[in-house]
Each structure stands twice: as C-alpha cells, then as structure tokens.
RODO-2510 file (C-alpha; in nm, 4 decimals, decimal comma):
residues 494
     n   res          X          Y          Z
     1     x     2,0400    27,4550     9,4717
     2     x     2,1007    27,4072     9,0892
     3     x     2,4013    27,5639     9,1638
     4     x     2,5466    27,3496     9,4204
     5     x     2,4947    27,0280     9,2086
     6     x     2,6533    27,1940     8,8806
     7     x     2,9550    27,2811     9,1112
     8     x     3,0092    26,9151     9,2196
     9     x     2,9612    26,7767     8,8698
    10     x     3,2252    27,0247     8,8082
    11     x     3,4684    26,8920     9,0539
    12     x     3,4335    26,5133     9,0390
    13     x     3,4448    26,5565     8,6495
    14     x     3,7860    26,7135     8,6791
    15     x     3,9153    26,4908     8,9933
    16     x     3,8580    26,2029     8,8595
    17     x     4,0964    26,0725     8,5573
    18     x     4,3613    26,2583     8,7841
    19     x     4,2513    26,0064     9,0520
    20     x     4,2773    25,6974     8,7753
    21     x     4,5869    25,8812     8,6611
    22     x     4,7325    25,8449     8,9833
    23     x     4,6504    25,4964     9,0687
    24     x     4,8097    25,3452     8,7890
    25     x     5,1237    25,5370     8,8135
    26     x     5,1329    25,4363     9,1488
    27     x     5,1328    25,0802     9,0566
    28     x     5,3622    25,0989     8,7435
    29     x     5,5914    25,2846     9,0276
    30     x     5,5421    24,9241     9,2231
    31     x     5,6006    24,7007     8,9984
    32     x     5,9070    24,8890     8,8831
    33     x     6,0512    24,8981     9,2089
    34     x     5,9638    24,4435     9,2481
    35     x     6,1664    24,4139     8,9075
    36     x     6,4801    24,6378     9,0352
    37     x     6,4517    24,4534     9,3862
    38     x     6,4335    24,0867     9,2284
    39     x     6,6755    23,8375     9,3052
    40     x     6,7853    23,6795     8,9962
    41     x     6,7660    23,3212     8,9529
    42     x     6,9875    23,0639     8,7231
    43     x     6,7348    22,8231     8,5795
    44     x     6,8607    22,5226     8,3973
    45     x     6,5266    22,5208     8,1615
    46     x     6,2678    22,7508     8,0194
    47     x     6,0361    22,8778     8,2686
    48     x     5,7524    22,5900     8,1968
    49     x     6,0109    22,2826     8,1839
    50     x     6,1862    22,0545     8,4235
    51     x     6,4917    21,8596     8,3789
    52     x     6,4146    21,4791     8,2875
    53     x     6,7100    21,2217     8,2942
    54     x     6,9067    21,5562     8,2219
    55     x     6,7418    21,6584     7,9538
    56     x     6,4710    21,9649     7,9586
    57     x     6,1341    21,8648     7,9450
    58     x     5,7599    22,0026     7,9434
    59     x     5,6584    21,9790     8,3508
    60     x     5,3069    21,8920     8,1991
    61     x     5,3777    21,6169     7,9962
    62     x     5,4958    21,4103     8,3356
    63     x     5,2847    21,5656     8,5459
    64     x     5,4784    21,7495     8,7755
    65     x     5,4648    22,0836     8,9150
    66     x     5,7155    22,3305     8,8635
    67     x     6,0526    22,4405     9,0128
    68     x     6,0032    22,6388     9,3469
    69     x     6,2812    22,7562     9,4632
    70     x     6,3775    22,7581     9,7981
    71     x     6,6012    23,0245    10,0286
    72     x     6,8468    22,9408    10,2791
    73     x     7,0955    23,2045    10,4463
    74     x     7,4602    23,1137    10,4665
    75     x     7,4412    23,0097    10,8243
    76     x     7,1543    22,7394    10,6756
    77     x     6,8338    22,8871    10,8132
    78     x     6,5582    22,9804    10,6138
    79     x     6,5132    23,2953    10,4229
    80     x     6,2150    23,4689    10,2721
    81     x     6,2871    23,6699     9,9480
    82     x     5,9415    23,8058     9,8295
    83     x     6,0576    23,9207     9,4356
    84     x     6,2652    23,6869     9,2118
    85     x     6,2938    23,6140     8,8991
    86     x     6,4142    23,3488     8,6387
    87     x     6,7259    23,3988     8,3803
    88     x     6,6848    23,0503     8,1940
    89     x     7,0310    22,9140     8,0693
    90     x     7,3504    22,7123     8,1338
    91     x     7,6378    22,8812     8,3236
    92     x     7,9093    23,0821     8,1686
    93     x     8,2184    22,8857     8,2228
    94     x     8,4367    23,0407     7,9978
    95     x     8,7363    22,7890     7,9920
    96     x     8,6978    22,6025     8,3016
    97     x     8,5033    22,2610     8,3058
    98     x     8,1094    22,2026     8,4313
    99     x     7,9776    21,9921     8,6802
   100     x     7,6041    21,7977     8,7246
   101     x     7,4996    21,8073     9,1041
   102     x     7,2155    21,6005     9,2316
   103     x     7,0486    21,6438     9,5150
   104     x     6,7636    21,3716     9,6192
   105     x     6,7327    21,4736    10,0343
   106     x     6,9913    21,2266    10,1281
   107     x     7,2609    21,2463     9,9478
   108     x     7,6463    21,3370     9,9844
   109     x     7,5502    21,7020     9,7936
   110     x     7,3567    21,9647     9,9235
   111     x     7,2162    22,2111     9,7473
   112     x     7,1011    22,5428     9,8926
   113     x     6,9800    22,8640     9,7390
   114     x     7,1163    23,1628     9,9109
   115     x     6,9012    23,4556     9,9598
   116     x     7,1232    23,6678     9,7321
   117     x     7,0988    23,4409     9,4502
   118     x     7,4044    23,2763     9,5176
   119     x     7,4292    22,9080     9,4898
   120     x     7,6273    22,6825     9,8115
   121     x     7,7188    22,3688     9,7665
   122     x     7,7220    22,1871    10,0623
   123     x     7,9186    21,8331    10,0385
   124     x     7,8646    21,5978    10,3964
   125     x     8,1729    21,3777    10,3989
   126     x     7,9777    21,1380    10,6685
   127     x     7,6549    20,9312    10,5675
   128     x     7,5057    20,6274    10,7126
   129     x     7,5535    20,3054    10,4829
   130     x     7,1432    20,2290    10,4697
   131     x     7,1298    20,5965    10,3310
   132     x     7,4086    20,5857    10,1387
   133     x     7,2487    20,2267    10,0008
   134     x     6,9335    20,3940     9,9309
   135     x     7,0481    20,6746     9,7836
   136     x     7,2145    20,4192     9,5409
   137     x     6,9685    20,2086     9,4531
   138     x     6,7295    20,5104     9,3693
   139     x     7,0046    20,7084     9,1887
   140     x     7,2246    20,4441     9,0687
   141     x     7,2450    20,5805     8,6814
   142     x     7,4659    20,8788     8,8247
   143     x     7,6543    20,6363     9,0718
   144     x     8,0379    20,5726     8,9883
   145     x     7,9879    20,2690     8,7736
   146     x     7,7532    20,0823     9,0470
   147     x     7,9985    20,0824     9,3206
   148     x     7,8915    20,2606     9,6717
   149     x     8,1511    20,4404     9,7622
   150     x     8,1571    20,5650    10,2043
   151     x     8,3573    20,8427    10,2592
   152     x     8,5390    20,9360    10,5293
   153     x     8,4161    21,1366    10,8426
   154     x     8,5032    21,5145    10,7531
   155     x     8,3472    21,7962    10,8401
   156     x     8,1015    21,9154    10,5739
   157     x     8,2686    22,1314    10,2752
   158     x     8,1051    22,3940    10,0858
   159     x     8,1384    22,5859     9,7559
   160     x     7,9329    22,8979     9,6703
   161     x     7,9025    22,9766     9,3140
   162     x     7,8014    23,3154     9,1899
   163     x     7,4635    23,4196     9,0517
   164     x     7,6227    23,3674     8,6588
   165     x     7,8208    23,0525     8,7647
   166     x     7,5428    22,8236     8,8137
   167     x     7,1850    22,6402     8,6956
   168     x     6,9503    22,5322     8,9195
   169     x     6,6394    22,3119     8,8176
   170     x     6,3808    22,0656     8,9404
   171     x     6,4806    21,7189     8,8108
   172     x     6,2623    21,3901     8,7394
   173     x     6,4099    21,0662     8,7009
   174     x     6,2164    20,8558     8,5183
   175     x     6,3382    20,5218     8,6309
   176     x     6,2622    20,5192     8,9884
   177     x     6,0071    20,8144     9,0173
   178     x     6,1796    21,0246     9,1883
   179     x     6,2471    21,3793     9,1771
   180     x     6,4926    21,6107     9,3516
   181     x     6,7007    21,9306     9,2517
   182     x     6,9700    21,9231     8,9191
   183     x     7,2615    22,2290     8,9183
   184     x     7,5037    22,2414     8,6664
   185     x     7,7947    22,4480     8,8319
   186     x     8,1419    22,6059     8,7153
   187     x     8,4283    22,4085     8,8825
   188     x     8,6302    22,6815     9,0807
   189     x     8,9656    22,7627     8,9277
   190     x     9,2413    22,5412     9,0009
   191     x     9,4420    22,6751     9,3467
   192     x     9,8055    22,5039     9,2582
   193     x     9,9674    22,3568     9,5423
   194     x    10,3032    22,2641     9,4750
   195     x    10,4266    22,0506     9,7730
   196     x    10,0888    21,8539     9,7454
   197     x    10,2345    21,4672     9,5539
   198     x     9,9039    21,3774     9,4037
   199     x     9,9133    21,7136     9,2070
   200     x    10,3078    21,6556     9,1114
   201     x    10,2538    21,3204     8,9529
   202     x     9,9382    21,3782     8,7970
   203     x     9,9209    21,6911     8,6570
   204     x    10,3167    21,7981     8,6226
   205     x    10,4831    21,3883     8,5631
   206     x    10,2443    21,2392     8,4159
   207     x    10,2001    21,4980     8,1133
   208     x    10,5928    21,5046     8,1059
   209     x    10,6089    21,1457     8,1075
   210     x    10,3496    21,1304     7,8106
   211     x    10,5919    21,3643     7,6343
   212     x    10,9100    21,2114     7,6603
   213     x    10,6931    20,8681     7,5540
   214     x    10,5801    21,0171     7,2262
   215     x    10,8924    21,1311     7,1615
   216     x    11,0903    20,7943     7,1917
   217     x    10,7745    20,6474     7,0050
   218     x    10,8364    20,8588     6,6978
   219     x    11,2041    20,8125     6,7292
   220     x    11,1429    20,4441     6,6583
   221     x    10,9018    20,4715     6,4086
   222     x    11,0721    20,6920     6,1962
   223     x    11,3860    20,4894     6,2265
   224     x    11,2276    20,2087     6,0863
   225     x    11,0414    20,3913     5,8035
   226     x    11,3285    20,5643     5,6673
   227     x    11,5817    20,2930     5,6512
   228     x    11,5596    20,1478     5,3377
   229     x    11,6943    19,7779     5,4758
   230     x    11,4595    19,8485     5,7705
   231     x    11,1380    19,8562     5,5497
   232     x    11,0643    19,5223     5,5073
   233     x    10,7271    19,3294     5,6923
   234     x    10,8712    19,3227     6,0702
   235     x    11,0190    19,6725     5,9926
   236     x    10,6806    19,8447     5,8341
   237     x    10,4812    19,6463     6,1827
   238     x    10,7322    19,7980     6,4168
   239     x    10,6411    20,1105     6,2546
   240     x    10,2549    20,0713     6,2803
   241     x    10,3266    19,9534     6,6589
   242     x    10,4681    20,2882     6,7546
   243     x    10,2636    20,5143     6,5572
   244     x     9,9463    20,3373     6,7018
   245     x    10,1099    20,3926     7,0696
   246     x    10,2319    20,7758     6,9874
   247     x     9,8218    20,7854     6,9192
   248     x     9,7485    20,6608     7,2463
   249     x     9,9814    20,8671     7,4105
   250     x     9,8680    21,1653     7,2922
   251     x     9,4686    21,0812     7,3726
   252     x     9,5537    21,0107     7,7428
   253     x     9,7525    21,2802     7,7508
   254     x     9,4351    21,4907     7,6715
   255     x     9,2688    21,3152     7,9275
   256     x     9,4670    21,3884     8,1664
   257     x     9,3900    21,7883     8,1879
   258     x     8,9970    21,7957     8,2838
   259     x     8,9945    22,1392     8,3683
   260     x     8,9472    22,2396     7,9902
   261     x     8,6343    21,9579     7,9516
   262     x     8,4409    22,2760     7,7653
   263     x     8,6691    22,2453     7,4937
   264     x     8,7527    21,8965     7,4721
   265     x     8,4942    21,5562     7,4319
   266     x     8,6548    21,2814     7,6556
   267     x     8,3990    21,0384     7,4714
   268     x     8,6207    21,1078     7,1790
   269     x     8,9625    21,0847     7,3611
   270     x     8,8396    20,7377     7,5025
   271     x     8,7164    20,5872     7,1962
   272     x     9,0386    20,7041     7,0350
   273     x     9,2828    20,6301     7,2909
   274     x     9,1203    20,2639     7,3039
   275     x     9,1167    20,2056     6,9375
   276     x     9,4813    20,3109     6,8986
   277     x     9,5375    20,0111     7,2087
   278     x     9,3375    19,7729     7,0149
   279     x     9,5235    19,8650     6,7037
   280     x     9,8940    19,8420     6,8459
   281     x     9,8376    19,5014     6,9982
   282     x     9,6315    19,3252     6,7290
   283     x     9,9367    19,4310     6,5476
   284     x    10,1691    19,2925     6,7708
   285     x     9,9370    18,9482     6,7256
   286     x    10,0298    18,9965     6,3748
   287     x    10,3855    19,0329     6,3917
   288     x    10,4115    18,6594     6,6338
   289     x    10,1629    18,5449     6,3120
   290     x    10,4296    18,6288     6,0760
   291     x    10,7035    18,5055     6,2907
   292     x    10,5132    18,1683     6,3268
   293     x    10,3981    18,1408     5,9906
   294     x    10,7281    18,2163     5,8466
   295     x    10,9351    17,8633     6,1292
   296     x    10,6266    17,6727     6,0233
   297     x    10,6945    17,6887     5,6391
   298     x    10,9624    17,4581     5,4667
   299     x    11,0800    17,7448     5,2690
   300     x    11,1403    18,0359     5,4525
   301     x    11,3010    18,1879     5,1799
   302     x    11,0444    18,5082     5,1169
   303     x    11,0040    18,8048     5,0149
   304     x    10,8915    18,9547     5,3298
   305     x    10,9674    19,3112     5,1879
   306     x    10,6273    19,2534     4,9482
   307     x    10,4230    19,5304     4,9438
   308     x    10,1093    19,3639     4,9049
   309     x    10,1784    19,1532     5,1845
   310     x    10,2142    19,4130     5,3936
   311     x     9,8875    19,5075     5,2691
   312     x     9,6802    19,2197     5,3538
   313     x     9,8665    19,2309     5,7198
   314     x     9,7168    19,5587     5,7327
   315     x     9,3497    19,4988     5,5846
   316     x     9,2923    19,2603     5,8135
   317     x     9,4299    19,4323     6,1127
   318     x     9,2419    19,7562     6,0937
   319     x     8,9640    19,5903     5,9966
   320     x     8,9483    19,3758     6,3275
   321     x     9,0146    19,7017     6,4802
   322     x     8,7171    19,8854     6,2775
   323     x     8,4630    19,6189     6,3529
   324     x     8,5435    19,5765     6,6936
   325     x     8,5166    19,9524     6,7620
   326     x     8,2185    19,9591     6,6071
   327     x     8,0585    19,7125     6,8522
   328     x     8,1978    19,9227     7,1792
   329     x     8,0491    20,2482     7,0069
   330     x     7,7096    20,1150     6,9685
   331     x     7,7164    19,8909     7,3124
   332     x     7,7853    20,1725     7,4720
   333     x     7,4953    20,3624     7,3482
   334     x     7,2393    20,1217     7,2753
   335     x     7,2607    19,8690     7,5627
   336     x     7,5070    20,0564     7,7996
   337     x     7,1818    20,2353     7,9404
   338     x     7,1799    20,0890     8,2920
   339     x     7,5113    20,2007     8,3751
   340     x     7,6663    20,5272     8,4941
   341     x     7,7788    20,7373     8,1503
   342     x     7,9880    20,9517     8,3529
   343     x     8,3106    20,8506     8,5292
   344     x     8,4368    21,1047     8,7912
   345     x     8,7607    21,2546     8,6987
   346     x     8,9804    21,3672     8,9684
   347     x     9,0303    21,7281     9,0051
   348     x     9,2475    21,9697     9,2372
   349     x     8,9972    22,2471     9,3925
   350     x     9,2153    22,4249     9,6963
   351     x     9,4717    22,3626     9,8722
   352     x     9,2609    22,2951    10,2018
   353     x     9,0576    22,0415    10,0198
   354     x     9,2754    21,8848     9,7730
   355     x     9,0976    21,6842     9,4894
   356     x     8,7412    21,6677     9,4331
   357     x     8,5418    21,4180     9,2164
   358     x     8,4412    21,5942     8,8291
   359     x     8,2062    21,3528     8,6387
   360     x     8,2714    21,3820     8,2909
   361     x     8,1104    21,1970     8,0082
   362     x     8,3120    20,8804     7,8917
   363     x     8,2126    20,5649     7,7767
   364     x     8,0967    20,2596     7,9464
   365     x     8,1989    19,9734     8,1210
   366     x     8,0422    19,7349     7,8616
   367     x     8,2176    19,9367     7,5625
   368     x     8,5603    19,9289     7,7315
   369     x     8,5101    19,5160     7,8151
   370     x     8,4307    19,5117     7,4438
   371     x     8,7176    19,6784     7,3149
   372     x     8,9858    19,4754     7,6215
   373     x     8,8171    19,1303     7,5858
   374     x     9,0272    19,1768     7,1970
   375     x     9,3422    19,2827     7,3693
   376     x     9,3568    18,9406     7,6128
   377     x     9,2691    18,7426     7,3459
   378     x     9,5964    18,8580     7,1329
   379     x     9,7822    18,7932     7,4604
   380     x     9,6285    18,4347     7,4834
   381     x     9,7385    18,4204     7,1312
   382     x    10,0912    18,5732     7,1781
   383     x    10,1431    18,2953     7,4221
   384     x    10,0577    18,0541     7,1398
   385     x    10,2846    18,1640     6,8727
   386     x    10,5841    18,2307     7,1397
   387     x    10,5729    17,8296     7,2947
   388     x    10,4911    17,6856     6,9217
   389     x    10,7677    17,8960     6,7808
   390     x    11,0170    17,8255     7,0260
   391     x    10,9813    17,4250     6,9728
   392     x    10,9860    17,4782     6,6069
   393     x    11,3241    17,7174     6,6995
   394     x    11,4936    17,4279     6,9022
   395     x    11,4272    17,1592     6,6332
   396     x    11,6415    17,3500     6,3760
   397     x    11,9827    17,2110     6,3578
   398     x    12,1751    17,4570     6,0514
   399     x    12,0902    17,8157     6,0628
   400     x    12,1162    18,0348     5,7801
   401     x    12,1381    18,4391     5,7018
   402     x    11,7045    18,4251     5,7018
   403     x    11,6829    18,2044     6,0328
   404     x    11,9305    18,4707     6,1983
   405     x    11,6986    18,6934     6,1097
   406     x    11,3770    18,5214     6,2100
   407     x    11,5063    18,4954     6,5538
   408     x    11,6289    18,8316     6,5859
   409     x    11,2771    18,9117     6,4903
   410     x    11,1353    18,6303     6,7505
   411     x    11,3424    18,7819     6,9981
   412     x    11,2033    19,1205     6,9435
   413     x    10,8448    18,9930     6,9561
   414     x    10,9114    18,8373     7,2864
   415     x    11,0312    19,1642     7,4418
   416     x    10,7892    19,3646     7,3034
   417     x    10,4836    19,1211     7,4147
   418     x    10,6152    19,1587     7,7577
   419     x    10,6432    19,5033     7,7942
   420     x    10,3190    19,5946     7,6002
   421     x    10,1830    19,3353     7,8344
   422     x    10,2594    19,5251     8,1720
   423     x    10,1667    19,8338     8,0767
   424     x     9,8593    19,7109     7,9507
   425     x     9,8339    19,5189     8,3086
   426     x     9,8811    19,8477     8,4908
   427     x     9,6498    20,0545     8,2882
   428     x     9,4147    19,7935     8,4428
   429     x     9,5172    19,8084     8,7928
   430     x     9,5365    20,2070     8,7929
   431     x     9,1026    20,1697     8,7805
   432     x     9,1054    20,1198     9,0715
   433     x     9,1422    20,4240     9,1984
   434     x     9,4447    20,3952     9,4295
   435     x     9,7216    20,6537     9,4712
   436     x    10,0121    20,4230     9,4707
   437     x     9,8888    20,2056     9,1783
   438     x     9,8115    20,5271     8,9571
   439     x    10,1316    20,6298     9,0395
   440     x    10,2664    20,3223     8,8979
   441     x    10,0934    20,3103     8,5799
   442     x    10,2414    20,6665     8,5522
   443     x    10,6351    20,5697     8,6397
   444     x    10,5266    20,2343     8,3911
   445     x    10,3932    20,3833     8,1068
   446     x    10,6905    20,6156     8,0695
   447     x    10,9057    20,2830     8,1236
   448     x    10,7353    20,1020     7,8469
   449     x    10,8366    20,3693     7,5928
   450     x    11,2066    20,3965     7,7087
   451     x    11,2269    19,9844     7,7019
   452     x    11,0240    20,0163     7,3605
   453     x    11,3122    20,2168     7,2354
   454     x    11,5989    20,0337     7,3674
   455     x    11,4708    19,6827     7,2521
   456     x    11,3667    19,8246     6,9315
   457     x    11,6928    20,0319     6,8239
   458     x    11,9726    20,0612     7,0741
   459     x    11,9760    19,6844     7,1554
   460     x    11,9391    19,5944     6,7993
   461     x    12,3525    19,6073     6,6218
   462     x    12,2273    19,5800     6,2698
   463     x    12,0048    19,9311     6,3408
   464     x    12,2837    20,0961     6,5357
   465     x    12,4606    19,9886     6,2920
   466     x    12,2947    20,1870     5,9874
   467     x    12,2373    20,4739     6,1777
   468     x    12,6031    20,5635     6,2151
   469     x    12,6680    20,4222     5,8639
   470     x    12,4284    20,6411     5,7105
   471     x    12,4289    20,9467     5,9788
   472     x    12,7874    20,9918     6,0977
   473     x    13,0099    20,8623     5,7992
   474     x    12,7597    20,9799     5,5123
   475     x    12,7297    20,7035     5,3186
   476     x    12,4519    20,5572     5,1035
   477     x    12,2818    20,2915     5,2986
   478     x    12,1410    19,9867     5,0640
   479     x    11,8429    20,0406     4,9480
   480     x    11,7467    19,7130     4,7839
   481     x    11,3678    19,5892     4,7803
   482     x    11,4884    19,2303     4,9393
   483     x    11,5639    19,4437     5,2909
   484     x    11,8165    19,4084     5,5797
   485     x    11,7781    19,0417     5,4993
   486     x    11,9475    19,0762     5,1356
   487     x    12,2260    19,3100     5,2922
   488     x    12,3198    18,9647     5,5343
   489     x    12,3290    18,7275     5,2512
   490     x    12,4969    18,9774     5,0044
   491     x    12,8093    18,9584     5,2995
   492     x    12,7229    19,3407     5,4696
   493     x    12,8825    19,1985     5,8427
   494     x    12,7090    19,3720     6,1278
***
C-alpha cells in the first residue's frame, strides 16, 4: 500500500511542470501565430487619442470612446477580421501630395476599411440637397468656403489606397458635436492624358505662359535699371512694377503644380503672391501720384532723378504694403476661424475620371478681401489722378522738353492702369471656378506681360532708341544724374 502512494507521488511530481511547461508554450505558440495573422492598421494617432478639429487629442479628455474600426469587403459587405493591430502614423507619401477625407454618414466620401487592411475610398457623385444641406451646416469648417456645391449624377468612384498609403482615425468636431471617421490619404500618381484640354491649359500653358511672362517682366525691368537716362523716378517705378509682377509670377506659378504640396507651403505662395499684387499696384498709385503732383505744381522743373525721392516713394509704398499684409496674416488666423482654411485645388487623377478636388491649406477669404479691398482702392484712385490730370493736360497752352515728358509718362500710366486692371479683373473672375473663365485668366495673364512689354519698351522711341544706340552701334549712352529728361533739353533728338 505504502508503495502504491510513493509511486504516484512519484509520477505527478515529475508530470507536472512538464504539464505547466506545456501549457504556456502552447499559448506563447497562440499568441505568436494572432501577431503573424494580424491585419495591420494605419492609425492617424497614438493608440489612446482621437483626432479633434484635426489635431490628435486624448479620447478621455472629451469623453469619447475610442476608434473601432470597422471591415467591409470590396464588394461592400461586412467582414469579420478577428486579429489586428495598430501602426500609429501619417502616410508615406514620398513626393506626391496628401489629402484630409471626412466621413460624417452622409456625406459625398465614403470611407471603408477593407478586410486586408486596405483603405477604399468610395466618392457618391449623387446626394439629395436636404443631405447635402445638412451635411453642410454640421461640417461647414471643411466646406469650400461656405458654398454647397451638388454634383452631378455619376456613378459612385472609388480609390483604394494601400496599407502604407493611408491614416485612418476617429474624429470629433468640436463645434457641432459631432463625430465621424478622419483619413489622411496619398493622392494617386498623376495618369497624363494628353488629348484631355483642361490638363493642356493648366498644367502644360499655363506654366509656359508664366514663363514667357517672367521673362518679358525682367526684360523690362532690367532695361530700365541699366539705362543710365532711364533711371530717373518713372524709370526706377517701372522697374519696381515689373520686379513686383516677375514675384507674382513666379508664386502662382508654384501654385499651379499641387502634386508636390509635401514640399511646398501654398500659405506661403499665397501670402507672397498677394503681397507682390499689392506691391505692384500701390506702386502704380504712386507713379499717377507723381504724374499728378508733378501738372499740379507751377514749376515742374525737378529733379525727378533724386535719390532720396525715390526713397520716400518707396518708404511709403512698402510700408502700405507691410502693414496691410500684416492685417491679412493675422485676420486670417485670428478671426478667419469660421471659415474653410482649405481651398480645393484641382487635380488630374486618371484618365477615366479626370480632375478631382485636393484641399490644400491657403488662406482665407477675409485675408484675401483684406489684401484686394487695397488694390480697388488704388484703382478708385488711378481714376482720380487720370481725369484730374487730363484737365490740368488740356489747360496747358506751350509745351516744353519736361511737359513732353510728363505726358509720355501720363501716357504710359494710362496703359499700364488698364492692363494691370484686366488682369487683375480676371484673376477675380477665374474664382469662380469655371473652365472657360480660367482659361481666360490664363490666355490674359500671358497678354498682360507681352502688352507690359510693348507699352513699356517697344512702343516707347526714346528706349528703342538707346537700346540700339548703346547695343548695336557701341556707343556711350549719357549718363548724366538729370536723366532722359536732360538728354531732351541738352538737344539729343529721338
């Protein structure tokens, strides 16, 4: 009897850490096998956070619960996947542009999480207008600048983004209470389509038309900055016009190639393509100033060459331009919160679907009335100096060498004011997001700098006139500190 029990002490003392042994490398062998078999999902935030107003946040400091992700197969039934995990992050878009997605139940996107980890994005091209109202009103700080746009009846389109090509999150908005789903995707690369005449004009034109503008722009400039006789006041304001517009031309034509948004702040191109505006027509105000200024004195007689005039001219014009900036930078992010900061940019995706709406950040509607409202003023202005001028301009009975020049240089105000003025116009109209009047602002703008150049140097005889004198027969042009002026009275015939 003692025997028996000794024998099964024996036996259950040596069965059982192999027993205990076993079970846990049975479940290490489990939970091996759940981590190999997980799907991996992109999440926008850490593990405990949310996205709030697109920006990651605690989930318990607003009360919410956390992101559960849902599974859909591609045919849009429901799928069960049993072992995922989280890879917390943004997407890797190497050098093509990101894109925000919201999705609130009823709106235009879709977003559904494919039971391979894949992300589809699901786009309905036909909503009712009380959804499409509501959907609005509850979302309207990601709207396009408060205006409800219904699209046309399409069937549905959908994108499906890789595992590493997407972020999906849970997102809160603050001002209406209402939460939904937030991905931040990788916009697919570019498929060119040639023959397609939205893609011709805006992405091969219009970057050729900004070219040749920049390039007639500096041609001026530097005409009238190295001319001696050119380098008086209207001469060194001519100058300043064009190099604010080569400025200009060269932030839109940033703008223009949103596939590279990674790399490039269109905040920054804005502010500096609209300062450059402000700048080259508050100049343009000052040059009908000096015009005016110069018919409304008795002795018109002046140096106009004086360096410190030129000075004050400019003082006062880049400060106008500095203070006025400064209000449109902090309107826009102070009390521009009610508005939209992103403005869909229009990009090409296939050749099936052709463009596609890319929101990218820019600045506001109240910063860009703040920095226009300047530029109508000078026009209101312009107006002013061109109708008092030109009475003052018919009064004069005896014109000398000076009042030949004044009017040459009132002349060349009034052509410049006008075309300034239309492509300013159609930089306006092309807001409004129609083909044929973006195409115009395209054919325009390259118009304005071909008419800048004309009216500045080819139609002008005394400038033509020193070019060949000083380019073709090689001699010394004057280089007096009275200007082109001094040349007329000193008997130089043009």
């Amino acid at each position: 009897m003692y025997t028996v029990f000794i024998l099964l002490a024996i036996v259950c003392t040596i069965s059982g850490p192999y027993s205990v042994i076993a079970s846990v490398g049975e479940t290490d062998l489990n939970d091996l096998s759940e981590q190999q078999n997980s799907i991996v999902i992109n999440k926008c935030c850490e593990p405990n956070e949310i996205m709030v107003d697109s920006v990651c946040r605690l989930a318990d400091n607003y009360n919410q619960s956390l992101w559960v992700p849902q599974f859909k197969t591609e045919d849009g039934k429901d799928a069960k996947v049993e072992y995922f995990k989280y890879l917390s992050g943004v997407p890797d878009c190497a050098t093509t542009q990101q894109r925000p997605i919201f999705y609130f139940g009823k709106s235009e996107d879709e977003l559904n999480l494919l039971s391979d980890g894949r992300m589809r994005h699901l786009i309905h091209h036909e909503h009712s207008y009380d959804s499409i109202k509501d959907e609005h009103m509850a979302t309207n700080m990601y709207s396009l600048h408060g205006s409800i746009i219904i699209p046309e009846v399409k069937e549905p389109s959908s994108y499906i983004h890789d595992q590493n090509k997407y972020c999906m999150d849970k997102i809160l908005m603050t001002s209406t209470n209402l939460t939904g789903e937030y991905a931040l995707v990788c916009v697919p690369q570019v498929k060119i389509n040639w023959k397609d005449t939205s893609f011709l004009m805006r992405k091969v034109l219009n970057p050729l038309f900004h070219a040749v503008a920049m390039v007639l722009f500096l041609l001026t400039a530097i005409i009238y900055f190295v001319l001696p006789t050119l380098r008086d006041l209207a001469g060194n304001i001519i100058t300043s016009i064009n190099v604010c517009l080569i400025v200009s031309q060269a932030a839109d034509l940033v703008r223009i190639f949103t596939e590279f948004s990674n790399h490039i702040s269109f905040m920054i191109t804005d502010i500096i393509l609209y300062i450059s505006l402000l700048g080259a027509f508050f100049w343009l105000n000052s040059y009908g100033f000096y015009i005016w200024k110069t018919f409304k004195s008795r002795n018109v007689f002046l140096r106009v060459t004086d360096v410190r005039k030129y000075c004050y001219y400019s003082s006062v014009v880049w400060s106008a331009v500095i203070l006025m900036a400064a209000m449109a930078i902090g309107a826009h992010f102070l009390l521009d919160t009610g508005t939209n900061p992103y403005r869909k940019m229009r990009t090409q995706f296939s050749s099936s679907i052709l463009v596609d709406d890319v929101e990218q950040e820019t600045i506001g509607w109240l910063g860009i009335a703040i920095f226009f409202t300047p530029v109508a003023f000078t026009i209101l202005f312009n107006v002013f100096f061109y109708i008092t001028t030109l009475k003052v301009i018919k009064r004069i009975n005896i014109y000398g060498r000076i009042h030949h020049k004044l009017k040459g240089c009132f002349n060349l105000f009034l052509q410049l004011f006008l075309i300034m003025t239309t492509a300013w116009l159609f930089l306006l109209l092309s807001w409004l997001n129609f083909d044929g009047l973006i195409y115009a602002h395209i054919i325009v703008n390259l118009l304005q700098a071909i008419l800048v150049f004309y009216v500045c140097v080819v139609r002008q005889s005394h400038v033509t006139f020193l070019l060949r004198k000083s380019c073709c027969y090689a001699e010394p042009v004057p280089t007096g500190e009275w200007g082109d002026e001094m040349t007329h009275m000193n008997g130089g015939n043009y």
